[in-house]
DRENROKE-363274 format. One record per residue (C-alpha): residue in three letters; x, y, z. Coordinates in steps of 0.25 Angstrom, whole numbers, padded with zeros to 4 digits, always signed. Each point is the difference from the previous one (the first is absolute). Layout:
AlaXYZ ...
This chain:
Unk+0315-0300+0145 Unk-0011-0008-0006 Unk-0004-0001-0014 Unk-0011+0010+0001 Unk+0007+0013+0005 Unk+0009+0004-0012 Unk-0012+0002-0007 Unk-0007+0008+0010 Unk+0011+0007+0001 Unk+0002+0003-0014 Unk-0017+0003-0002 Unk+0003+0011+0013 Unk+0013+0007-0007 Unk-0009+0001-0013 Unk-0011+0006+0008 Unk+0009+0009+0006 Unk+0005+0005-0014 Unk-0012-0002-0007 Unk-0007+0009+0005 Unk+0008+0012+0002 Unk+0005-0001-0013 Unk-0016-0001-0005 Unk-0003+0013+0008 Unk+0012+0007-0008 Unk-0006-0003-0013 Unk-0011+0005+0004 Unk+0004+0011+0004 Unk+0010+0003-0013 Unk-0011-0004-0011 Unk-0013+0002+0007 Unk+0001+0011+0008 Unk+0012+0009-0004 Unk-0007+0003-0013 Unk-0013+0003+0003 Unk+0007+0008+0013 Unk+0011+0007-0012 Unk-0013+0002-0008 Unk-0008+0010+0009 Unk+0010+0007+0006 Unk+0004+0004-0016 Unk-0015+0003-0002 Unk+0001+0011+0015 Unk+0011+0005-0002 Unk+0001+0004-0015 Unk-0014+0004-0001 Unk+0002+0015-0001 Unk+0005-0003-0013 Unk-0010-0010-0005 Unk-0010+0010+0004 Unk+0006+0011-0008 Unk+0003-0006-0011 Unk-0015-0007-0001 Unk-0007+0012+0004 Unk+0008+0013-0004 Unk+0001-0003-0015 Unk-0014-0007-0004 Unk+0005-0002-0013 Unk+0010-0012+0006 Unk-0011-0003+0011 Unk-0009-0003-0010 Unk+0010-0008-0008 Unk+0003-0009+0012 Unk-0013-0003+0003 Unk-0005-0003-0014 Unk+0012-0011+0000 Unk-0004-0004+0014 Unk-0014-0003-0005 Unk+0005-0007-0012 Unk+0011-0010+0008 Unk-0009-0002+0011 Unk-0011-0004-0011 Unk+0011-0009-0008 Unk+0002-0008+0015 Unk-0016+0000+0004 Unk-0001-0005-0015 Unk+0012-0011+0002 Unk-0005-0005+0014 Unk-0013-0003-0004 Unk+0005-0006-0012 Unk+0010-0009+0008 Unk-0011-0004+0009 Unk-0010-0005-0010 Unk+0010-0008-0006 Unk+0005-0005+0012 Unk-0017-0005+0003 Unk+0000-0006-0012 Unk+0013-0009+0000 Unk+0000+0000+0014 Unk-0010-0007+0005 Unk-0003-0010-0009 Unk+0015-0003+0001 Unk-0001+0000+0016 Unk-0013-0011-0001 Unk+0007-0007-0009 Unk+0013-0003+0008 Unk-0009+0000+0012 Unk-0008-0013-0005 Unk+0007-0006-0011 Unk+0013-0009+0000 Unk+0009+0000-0013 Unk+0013+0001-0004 Unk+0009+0012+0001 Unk-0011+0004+0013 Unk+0012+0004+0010 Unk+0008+0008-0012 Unk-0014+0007-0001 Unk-0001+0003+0014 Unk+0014+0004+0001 Unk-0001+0011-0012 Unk-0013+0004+0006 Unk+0007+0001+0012 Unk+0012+0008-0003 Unk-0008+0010-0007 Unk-0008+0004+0012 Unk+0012+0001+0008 Unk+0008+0009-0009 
């Protein structure tokens, strides 16, 4: 046995595990949700329907909150972006051409906050 085939061996097992257990998570928070999601919207649709489009006074309630979160998220959203331009990239040509102290802390924040 030589030096060199333990961690072969050990990269192979993890490979091995790695990615049936990636798939899996896939699967239960990508897939499953989205899957859960639609089939609720087929199935139960007789009652949306009927409940929309039999009593307009309702429908016509619904739709004017609709309008009124879906203009708070368009309104939040294009908020969020122009503050991320305006921070963003004076921040991201500032860490990409400049060295000072607390740069990697920077970068790590940065970093972390995309990722989440």
């Amino acid at each position: 046995m030589t030096a060199f085939s333990q961690p072969k061996g050990i990269r192979k097992l993890l490979y091995r595990l790695g990615v049936p257990a990636t798939v899996a998570s896939l699967a239960i928070f990508v897939f499953l949700p989205s899957f859960f999601l639609i089939s609720f919207t087929v199935t139960q649709w007789p009652e949306v329907y009927t409940e929309v489009f039999a009593n307009p006074l309702i429908g016509d309630t619904n739709w004017i909150e609709i309008q009124k979160y879906i203009s708070l998220s368009l309104r939040l959203a294009v908020s969020a972006v122009i503050i991320d331009l305006v921070f963003g990239i004076p921040l991201a040509y500032i860490l990409a051409r400049k060295n000072f102290w607390g740069k990697g802390f920077l970068e790590d924040i940065t970093t972390f906050s995309a990722a989440l």
